[in-house]
C-alpha positions as CSV (number, residue, x, y, z in Angstrom):
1,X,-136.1,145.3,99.1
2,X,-134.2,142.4,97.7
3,X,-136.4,139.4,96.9
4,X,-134.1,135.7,95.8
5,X,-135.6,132.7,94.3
6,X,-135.1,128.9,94.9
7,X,-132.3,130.1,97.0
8,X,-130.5,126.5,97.9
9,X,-130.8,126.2,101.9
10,X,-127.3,124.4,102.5
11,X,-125.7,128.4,101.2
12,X,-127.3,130.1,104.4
13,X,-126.2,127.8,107.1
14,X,-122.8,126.4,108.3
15,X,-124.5,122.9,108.7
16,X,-124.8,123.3,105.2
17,X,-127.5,120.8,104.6
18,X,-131.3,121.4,103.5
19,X,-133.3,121.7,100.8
20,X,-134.4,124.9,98.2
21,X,-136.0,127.9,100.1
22,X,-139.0,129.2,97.6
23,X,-138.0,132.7,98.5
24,X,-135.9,134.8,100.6
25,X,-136.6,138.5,101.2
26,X,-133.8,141.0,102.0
27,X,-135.1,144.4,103.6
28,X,-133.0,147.5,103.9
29,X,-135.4,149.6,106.3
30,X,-137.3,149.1,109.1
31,X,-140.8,150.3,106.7
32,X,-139.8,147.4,104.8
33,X,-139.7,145.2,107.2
34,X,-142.9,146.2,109.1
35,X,-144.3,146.4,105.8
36,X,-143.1,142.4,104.8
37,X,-144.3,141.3,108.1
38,X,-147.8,142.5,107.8
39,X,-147.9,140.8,104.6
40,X,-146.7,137.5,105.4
41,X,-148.8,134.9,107.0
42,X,-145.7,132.9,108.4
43,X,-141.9,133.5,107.9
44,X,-138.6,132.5,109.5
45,X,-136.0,135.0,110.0
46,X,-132.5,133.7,109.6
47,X,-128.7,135.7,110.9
48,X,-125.6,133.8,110.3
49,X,-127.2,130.5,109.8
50,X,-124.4,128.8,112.8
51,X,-127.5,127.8,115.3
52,X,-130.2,126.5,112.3
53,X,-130.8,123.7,110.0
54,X,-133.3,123.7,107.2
55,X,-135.8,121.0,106.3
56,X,-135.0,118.6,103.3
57,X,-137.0,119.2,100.4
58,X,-139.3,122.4,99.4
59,X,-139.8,125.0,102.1
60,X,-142.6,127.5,101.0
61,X,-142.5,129.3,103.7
62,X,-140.6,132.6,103.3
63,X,-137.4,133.7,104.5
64,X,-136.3,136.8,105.8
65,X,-132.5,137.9,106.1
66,X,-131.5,141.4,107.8
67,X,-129.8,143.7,104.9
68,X,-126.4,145.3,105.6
69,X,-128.5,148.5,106.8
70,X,-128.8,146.3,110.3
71,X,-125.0,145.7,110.6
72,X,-124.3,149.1,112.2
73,X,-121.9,148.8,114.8
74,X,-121.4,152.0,116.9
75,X,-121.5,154.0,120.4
76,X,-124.7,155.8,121.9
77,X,-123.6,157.4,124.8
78,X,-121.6,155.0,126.8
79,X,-123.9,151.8,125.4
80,X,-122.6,150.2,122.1
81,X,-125.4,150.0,120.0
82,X,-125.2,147.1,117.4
83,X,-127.8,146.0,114.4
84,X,-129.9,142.9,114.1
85,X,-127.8,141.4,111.4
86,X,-124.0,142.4,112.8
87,X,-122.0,139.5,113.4
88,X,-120.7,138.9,116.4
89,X,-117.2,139.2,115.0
90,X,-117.7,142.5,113.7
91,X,-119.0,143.9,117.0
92,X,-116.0,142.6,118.8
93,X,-113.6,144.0,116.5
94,X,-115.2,147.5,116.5
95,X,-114.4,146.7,120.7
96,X,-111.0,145.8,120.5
97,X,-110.4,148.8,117.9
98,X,-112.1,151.5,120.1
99,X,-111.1,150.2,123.5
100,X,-114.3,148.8,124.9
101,X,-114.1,146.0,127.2
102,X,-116.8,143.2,128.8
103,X,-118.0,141.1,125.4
104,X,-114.9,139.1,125.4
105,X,-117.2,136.4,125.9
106,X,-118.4,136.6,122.8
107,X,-115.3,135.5,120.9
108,X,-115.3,132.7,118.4
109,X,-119.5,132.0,118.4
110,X,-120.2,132.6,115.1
111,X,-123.3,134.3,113.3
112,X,-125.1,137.8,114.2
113,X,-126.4,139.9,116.8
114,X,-129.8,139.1,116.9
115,X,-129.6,135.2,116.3
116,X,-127.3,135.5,119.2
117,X,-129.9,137.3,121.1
118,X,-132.9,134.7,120.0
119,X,-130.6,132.0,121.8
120,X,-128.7,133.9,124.5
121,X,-125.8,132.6,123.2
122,X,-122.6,132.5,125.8
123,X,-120.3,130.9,127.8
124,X,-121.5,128.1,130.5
125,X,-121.2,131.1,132.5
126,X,-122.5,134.0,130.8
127,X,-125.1,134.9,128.1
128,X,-125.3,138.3,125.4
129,X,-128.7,139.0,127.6
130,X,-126.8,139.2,130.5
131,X,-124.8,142.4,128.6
132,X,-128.2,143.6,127.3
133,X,-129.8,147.3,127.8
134,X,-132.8,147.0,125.6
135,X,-133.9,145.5,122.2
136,X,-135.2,146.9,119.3
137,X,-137.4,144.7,117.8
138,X,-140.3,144.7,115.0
139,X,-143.5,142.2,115.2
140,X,-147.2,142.7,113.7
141,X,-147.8,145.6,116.1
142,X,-145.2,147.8,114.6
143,X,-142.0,148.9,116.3
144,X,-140.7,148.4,120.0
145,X,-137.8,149.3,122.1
146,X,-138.0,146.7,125.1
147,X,-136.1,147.2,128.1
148,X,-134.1,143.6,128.9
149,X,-136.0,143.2,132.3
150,X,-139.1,142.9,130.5
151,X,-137.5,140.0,128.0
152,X,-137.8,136.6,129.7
153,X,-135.0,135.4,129.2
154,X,-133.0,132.1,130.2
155,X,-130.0,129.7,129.6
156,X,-129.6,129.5,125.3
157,X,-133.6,131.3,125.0
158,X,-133.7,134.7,124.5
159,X,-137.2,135.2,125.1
160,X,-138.9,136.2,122.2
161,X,-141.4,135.4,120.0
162,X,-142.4,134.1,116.8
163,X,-143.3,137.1,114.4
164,X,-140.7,139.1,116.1
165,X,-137.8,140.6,114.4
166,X,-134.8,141.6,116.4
167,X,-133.4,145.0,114.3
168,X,-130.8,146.1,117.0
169,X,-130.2,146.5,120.8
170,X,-127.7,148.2,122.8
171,X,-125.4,146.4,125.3
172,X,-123.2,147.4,128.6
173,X,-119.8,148.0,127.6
174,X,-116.9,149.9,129.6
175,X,-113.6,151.9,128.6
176,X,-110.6,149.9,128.5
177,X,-107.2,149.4,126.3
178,X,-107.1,148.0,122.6
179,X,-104.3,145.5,123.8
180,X,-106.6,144.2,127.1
181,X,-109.9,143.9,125.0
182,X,-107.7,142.0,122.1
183,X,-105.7,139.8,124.9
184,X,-109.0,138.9,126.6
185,X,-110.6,137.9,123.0
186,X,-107.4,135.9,122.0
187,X,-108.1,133.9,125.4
188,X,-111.4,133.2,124.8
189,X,-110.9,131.8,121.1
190,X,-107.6,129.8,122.6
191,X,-110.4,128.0,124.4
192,X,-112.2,127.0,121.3
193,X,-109.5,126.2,118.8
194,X,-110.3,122.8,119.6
195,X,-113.4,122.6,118.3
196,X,-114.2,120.4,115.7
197,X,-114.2,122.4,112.1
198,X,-116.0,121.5,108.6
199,X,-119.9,121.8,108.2
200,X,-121.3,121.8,111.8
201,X,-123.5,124.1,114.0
202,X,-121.6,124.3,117.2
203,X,-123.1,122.3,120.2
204,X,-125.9,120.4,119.3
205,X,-127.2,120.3,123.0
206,X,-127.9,122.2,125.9
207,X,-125.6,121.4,128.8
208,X,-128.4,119.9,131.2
209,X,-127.5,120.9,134.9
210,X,-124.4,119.3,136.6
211,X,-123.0,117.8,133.8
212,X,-121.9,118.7,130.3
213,X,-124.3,117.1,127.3
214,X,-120.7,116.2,125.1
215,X,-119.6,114.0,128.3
216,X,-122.9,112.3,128.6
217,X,-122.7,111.6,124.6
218,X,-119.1,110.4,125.1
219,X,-119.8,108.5,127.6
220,X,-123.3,106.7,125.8
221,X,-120.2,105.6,123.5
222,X,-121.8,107.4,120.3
223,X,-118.3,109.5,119.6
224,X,-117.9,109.1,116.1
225,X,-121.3,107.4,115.4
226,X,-122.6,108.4,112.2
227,X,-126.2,108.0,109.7
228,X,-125.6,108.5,106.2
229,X,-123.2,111.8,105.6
230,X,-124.1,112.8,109.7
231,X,-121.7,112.1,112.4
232,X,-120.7,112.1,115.8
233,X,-117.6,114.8,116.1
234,X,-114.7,112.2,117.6
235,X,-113.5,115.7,118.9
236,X,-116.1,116.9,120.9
237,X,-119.0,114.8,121.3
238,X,-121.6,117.8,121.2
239,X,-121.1,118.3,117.9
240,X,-122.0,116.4,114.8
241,X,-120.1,117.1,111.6
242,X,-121.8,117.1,107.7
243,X,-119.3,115.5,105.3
244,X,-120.7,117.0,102.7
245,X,-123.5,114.4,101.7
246,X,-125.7,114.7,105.2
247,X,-129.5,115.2,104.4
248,X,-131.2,116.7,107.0
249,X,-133.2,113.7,107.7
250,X,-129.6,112.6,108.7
251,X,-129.1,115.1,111.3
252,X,-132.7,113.9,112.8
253,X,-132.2,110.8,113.0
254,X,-128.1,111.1,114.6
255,X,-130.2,113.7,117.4
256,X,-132.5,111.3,117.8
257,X,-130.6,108.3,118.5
258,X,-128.4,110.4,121.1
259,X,-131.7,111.5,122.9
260,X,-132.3,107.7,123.2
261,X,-129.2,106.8,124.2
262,X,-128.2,109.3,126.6
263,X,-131.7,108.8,128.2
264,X,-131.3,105.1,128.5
265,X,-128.1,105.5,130.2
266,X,-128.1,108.3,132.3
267,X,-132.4,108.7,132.7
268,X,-131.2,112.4,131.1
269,X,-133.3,114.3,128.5
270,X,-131.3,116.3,126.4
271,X,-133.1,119.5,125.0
272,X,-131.4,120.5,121.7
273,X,-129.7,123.9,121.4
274,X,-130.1,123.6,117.4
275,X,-133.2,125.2,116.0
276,X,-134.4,122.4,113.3
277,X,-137.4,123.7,111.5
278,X,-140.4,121.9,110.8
279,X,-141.3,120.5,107.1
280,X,-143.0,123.7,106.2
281,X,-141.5,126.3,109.5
């Protein structure tokens, strides 16, 4: 098992703010991870970094990233089974290469399989759950295969818990043609190639229902707002862009100030898709 050092927080996340982790562990194999989980006290397991935001500062509480031994992509049966630390991208272009059609949706949300799964990432419309057969996880009872019906899941919450590790699950997929899976993959990032692009973390905040959280931003009048190196995408108002120099206290401050406003106006609580850890996780 790999183990990094003072490992500088802004390198593992596409916010690319944060201060120095203490230590990040790498495992290879699912001993080593049982093993690492029975040792630690507390931990945070991160994927692609696109949905999480470090604390300024020291974080002593330990990290753990999926090794390349969880990025299998492959066919079990008629399921495609995937690993806890596949990316998304790789998933879908092991789809379009094979012929395997219905996780178009996926195209163009950044980061791995099982972050994806921790949020139920998606569409509006749709989420990865919703494509879900089971989940292979590991917590501090060991190993467990858990079928999606027992998984409580919900609009961007996956439905699982602290201590547990997501190492793989298998997912609905159905025959098709490599030109339909890569037309219906080109529409779906045709739909994003507006997005705002430089350090961000996608939408900032759940889309309460009826309405859109980026219109209720816009319309608070915050596009383009900024704190310090923090701001208010002019784009798309769900997202807020680092320039380079944001601190995470920036971030935290920018969310909070939107919460305010958006409440003020509208009487609307917006619950925040981002995962921003606490000082010490």
């Amino acid at each position: 098992m790999k183990k990094f050092r003072s490992v500088d927080a802004c390198e593992l996340t596409t916010m690319h703010c944060g201060g120095t982790i203490a230590v990040v562990y790498e495992p290879e194999t699912r001993e080593e991870l049982k093993r690492l989980i029975a040792d630690l006290d507390s931990f945070f397991v991160i994927g692609g970094g696109s949905n999480t935001i470090f604390p300024d500062g020291l974080i002593t509480t330990a990290v753990i990233r999926l090794g390349q031994a969880f990025a299998s992509v492959g066919m079990q049966g008629d399921l495609l089974q995937a690993g806890g630390a596949a990316t998304l991208r790789s998933i879908l272009s092991y789809c379009a290469t094979n012929a395997f059609t219905g996780l178009e949706f996926l195209a163009g949300i950044p980061g791995t399989l099982g972050g994806a799964l921790r949020m139920n990432a998606g569409t509006p419309d749709k989420g990865v759950m919703d494509a879900v057969v089971d989940v292979e996880l590991i917590d501090s009872e060991g190993l467990h295969t858990v079928p999606v019906h027992e998984i409580p899941y919900g609009y961007r919450c996956g439905g699982f818990g602290p201590r547990a590790v997501i190492t793989a699950a298998r997912l609905r997929v159905e025959p098709g043609t490599s030109q339909e899976v890569a037309s219906r993959i080109e529409s779906f990032l045709q739909r994003k190639k507006n997005q705002p692009r430089g350090f961000n973390s996608g939408s900032m905040f759940k889309n309460p229902p009826g309405s859109a959280a980026g219109h209720l931003i816009e319309q608070a009048g915050l596009k383009g707002f900024r704190i310090g190196g923090a701001k208010i995408s002019e784009i798309h108002a769900n997202f807020i862009i680092n320039d380079g120099s944001a601190t995470t206290a920036d971030i935290r401050a920018l969310l909070d100030t939107v919460k305010v406003r958006v409440r003020e106006r509208f009487g609307i609580d917006l619950q925040e898709e981002v995962k921003i850890l606490d000082e010490r996780l």
